[in-house]
mmCIF file of the C-alpha atoms, coordinates in Angstrom:
data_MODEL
# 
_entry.id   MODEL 
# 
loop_
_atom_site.group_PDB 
_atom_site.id 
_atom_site.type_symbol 
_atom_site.label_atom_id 
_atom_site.label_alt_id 
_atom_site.label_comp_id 
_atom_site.label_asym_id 
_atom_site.label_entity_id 
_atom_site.label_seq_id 
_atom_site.pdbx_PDB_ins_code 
_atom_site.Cartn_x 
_atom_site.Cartn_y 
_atom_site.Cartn_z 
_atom_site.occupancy 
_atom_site.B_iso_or_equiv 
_atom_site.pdbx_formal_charge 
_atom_site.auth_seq_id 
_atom_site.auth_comp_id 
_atom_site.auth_asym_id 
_atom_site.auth_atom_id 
_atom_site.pdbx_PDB_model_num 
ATOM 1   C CA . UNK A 1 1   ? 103.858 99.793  104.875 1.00 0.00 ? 1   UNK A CA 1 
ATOM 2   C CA . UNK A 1 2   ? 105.694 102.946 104.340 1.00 0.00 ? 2   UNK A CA 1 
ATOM 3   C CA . UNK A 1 3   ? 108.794 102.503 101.638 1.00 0.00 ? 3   UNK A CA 1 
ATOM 4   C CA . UNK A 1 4   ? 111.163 105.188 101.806 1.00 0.00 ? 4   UNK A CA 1 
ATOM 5   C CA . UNK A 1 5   ? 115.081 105.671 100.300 1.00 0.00 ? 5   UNK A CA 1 
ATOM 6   C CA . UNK A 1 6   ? 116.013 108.530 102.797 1.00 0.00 ? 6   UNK A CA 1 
ATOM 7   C CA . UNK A 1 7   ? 116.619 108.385 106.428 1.00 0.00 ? 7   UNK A CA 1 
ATOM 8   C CA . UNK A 1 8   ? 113.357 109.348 107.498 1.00 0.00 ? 8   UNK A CA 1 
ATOM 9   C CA . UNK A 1 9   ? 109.756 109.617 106.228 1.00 0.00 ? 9   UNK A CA 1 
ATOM 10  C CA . UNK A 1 10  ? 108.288 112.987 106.196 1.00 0.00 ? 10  UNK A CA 1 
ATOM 11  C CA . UNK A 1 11  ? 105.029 113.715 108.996 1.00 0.00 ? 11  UNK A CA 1 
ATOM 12  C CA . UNK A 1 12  ? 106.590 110.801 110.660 1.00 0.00 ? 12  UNK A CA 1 
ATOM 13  C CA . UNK A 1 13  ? 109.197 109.885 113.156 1.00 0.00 ? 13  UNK A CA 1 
ATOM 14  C CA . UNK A 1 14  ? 111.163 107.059 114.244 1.00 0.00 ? 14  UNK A CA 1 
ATOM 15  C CA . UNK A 1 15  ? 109.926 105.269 117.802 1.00 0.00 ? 15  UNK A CA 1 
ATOM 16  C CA . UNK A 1 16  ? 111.634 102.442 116.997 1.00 0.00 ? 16  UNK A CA 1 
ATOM 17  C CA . UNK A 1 17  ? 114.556 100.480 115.048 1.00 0.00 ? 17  UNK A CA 1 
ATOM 18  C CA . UNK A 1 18  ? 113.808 97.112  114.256 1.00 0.00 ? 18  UNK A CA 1 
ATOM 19  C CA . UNK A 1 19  ? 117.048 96.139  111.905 1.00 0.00 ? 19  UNK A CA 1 
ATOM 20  C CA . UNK A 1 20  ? 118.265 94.752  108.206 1.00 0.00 ? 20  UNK A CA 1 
ATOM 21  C CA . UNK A 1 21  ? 115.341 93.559  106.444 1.00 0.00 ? 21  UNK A CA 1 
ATOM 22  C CA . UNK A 1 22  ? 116.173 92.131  102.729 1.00 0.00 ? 22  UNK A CA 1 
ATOM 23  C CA . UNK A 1 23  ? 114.243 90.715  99.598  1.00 0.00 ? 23  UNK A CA 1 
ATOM 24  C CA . UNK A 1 24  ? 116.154 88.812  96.675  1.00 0.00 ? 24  UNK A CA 1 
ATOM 25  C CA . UNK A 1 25  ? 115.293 87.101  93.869  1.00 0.00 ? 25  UNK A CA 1 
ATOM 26  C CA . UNK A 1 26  ? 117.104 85.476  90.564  1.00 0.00 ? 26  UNK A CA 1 
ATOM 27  C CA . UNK A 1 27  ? 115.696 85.591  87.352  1.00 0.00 ? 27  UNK A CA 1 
ATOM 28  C CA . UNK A 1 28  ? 116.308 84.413  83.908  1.00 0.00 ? 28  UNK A CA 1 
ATOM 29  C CA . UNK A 1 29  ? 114.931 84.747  80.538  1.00 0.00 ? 29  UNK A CA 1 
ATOM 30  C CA . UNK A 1 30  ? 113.996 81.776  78.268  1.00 0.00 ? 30  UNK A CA 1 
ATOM 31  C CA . UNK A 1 31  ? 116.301 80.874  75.436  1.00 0.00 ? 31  UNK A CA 1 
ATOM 32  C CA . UNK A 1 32  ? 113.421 82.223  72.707  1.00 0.00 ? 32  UNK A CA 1 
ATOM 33  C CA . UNK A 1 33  ? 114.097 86.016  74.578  1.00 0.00 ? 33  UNK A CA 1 
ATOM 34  C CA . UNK A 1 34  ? 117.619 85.738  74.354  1.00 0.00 ? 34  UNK A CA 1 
ATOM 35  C CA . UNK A 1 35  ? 118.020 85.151  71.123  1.00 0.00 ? 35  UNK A CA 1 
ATOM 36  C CA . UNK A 1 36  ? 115.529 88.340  70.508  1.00 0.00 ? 36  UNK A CA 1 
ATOM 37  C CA . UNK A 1 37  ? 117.492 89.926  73.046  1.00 0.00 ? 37  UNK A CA 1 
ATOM 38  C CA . UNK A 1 38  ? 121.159 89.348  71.418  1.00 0.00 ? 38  UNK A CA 1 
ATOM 39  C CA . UNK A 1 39  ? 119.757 90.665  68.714  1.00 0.00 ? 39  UNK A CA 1 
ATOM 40  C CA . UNK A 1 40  ? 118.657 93.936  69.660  1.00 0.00 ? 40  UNK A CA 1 
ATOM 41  C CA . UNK A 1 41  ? 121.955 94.399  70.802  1.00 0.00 ? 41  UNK A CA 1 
ATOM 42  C CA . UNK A 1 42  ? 123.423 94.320  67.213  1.00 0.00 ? 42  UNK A CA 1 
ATOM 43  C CA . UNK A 1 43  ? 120.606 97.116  66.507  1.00 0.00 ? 43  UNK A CA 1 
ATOM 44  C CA . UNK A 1 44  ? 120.914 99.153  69.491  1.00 0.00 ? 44  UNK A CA 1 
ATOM 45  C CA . UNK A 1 45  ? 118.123 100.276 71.631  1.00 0.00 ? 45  UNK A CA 1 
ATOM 46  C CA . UNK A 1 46  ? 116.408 99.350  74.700  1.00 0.00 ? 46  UNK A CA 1 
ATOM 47  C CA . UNK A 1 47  ? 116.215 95.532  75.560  1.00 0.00 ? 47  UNK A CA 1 
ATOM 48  C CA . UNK A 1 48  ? 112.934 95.275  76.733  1.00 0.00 ? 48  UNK A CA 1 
ATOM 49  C CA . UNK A 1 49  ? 112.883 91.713  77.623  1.00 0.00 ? 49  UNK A CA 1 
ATOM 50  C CA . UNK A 1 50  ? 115.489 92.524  80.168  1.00 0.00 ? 50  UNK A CA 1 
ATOM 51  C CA . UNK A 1 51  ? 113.459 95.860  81.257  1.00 0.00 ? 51  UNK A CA 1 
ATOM 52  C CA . UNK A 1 52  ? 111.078 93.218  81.852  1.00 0.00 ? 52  UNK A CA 1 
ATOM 53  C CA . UNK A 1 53  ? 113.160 91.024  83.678  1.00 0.00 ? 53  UNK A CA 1 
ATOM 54  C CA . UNK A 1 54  ? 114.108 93.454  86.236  1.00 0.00 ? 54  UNK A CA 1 
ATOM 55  C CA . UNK A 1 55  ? 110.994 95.054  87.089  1.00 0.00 ? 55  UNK A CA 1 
ATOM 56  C CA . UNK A 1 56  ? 109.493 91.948  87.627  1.00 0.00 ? 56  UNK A CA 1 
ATOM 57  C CA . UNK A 1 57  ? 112.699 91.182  89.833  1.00 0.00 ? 57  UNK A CA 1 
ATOM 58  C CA . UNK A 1 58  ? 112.384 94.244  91.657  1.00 0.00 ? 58  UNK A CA 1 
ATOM 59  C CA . UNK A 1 59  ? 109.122 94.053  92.414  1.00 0.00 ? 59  UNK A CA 1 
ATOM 60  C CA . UNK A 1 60  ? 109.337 90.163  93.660  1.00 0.00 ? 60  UNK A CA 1 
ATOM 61  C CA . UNK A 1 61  ? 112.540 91.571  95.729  1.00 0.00 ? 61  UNK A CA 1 
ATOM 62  C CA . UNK A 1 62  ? 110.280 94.708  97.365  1.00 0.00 ? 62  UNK A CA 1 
ATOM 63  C CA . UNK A 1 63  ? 108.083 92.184  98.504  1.00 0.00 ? 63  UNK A CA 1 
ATOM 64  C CA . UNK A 1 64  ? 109.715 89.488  100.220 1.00 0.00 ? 64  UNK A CA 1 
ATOM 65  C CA . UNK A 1 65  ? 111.554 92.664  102.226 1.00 0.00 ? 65  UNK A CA 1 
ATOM 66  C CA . UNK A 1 66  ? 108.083 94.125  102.815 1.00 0.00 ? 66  UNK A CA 1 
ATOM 67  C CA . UNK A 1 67  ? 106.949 90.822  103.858 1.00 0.00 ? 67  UNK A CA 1 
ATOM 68  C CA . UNK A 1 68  ? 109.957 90.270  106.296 1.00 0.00 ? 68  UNK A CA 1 
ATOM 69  C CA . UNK A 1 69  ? 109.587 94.077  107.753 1.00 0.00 ? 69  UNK A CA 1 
ATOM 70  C CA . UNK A 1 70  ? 105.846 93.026  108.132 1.00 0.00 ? 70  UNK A CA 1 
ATOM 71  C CA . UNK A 1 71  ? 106.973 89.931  110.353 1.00 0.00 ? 71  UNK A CA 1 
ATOM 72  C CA . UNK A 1 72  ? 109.035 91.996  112.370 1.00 0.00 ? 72  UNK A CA 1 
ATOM 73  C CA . UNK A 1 73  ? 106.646 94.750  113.476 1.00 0.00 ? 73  UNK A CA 1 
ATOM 74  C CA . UNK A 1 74  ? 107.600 97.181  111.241 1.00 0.00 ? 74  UNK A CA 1 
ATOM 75  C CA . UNK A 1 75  ? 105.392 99.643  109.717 1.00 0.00 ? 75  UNK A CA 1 
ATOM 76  C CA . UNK A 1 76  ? 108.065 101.498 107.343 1.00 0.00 ? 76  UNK A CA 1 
ATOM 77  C CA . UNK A 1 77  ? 110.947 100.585 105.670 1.00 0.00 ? 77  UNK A CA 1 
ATOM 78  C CA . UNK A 1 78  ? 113.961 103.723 105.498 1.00 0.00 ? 78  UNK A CA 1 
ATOM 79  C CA . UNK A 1 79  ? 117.130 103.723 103.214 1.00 0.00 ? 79  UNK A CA 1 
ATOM 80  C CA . UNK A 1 80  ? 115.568 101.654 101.148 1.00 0.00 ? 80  UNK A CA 1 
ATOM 81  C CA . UNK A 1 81  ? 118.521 100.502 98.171  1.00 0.00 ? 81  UNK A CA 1 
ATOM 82  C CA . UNK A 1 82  ? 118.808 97.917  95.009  1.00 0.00 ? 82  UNK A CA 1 
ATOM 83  C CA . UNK A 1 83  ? 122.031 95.960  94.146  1.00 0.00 ? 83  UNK A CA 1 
ATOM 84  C CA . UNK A 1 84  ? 121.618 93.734  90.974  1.00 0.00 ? 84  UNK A CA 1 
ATOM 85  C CA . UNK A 1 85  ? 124.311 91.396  89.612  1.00 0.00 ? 85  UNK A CA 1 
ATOM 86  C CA . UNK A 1 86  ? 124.935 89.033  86.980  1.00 0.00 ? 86  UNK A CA 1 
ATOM 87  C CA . UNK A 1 87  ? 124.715 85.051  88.097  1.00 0.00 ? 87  UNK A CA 1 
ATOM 88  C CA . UNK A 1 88  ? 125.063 83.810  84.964  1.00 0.00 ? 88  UNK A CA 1 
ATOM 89  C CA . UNK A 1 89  ? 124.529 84.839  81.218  1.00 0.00 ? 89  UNK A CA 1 
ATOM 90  C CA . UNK A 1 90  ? 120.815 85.430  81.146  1.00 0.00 ? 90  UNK A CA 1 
ATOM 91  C CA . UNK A 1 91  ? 120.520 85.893  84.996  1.00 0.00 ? 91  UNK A CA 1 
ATOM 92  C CA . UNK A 1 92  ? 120.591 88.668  87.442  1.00 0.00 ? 92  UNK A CA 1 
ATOM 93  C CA . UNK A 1 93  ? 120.252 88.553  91.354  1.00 0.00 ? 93  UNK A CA 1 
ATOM 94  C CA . UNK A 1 94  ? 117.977 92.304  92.337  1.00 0.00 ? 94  UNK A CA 1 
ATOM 95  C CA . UNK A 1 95  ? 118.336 92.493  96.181  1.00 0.00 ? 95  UNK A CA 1 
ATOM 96  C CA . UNK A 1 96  ? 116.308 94.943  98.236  1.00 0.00 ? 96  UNK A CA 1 
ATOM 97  C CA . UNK A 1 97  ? 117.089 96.351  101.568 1.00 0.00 ? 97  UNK A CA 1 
ATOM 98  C CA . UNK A 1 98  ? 116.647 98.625  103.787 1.00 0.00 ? 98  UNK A CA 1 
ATOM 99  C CA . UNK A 1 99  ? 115.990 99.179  107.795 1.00 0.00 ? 99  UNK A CA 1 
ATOM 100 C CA . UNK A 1 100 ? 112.950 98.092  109.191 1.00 0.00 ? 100 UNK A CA 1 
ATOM 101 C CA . UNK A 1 101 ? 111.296 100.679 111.630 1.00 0.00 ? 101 UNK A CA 1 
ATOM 102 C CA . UNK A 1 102 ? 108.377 101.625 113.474 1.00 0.00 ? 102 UNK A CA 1 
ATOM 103 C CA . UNK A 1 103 ? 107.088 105.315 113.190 1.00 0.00 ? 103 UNK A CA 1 
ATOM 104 C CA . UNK A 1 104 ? 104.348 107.149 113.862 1.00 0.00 ? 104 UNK A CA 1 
ATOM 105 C CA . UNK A 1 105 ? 103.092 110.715 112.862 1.00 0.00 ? 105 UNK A CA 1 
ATOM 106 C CA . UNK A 1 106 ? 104.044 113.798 114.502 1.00 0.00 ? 106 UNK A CA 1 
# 
């Protein structure tokens, strides 16, 4: 599966436009990272447990759209964004999507 966040993937064109695939997830940290987390913050710095957090979100969300192009027939995914936002204290939503297509090389 080809991932791309432009319009079109190089050597390649479009035959055929299969829609809106998507891939979300929701994760939290446990209390214990938090706490090291809210910490850091009075330090400054990176906060790598919530680096962490959303890789492993954005990964899990690249997936489940992969996995849905994949169902479809697609062989690439185009326009490819994120959105993340905060659910709770703790807990972020990373959605993936893109447009599912079918291409082949030129």
């Amino acid at each position: 599966m080809i991932i791309v966040n432009t319009p079109d993937v190089a050597g390649h064109r479009i035959v055929k436009t299969i829609g809106l695939v998507r891939g979300n997830t929701i994760r939290a940290k446990h209390v214990g990272k938090d706490i090291l987390a809210s910490l850091r913050m009075l330090v400054g710095g990176e906060i790598k447990e919530y680096t962490e957090m959303l890789t492993e979100a954005r990964n899990e969300a690249i997936l489940r759209m992969t996995a849905e192009g994949k169902a479809a027939g697609a062989n690439a995914i185009v326009n490819v964004r994120f959105v993340t936002s905060q659910v709770m204290t703790g807990a972020a939503e990373l959605l993936a999507y893109g447009t599912a297509v079918v291409v082949e090389q030129q």
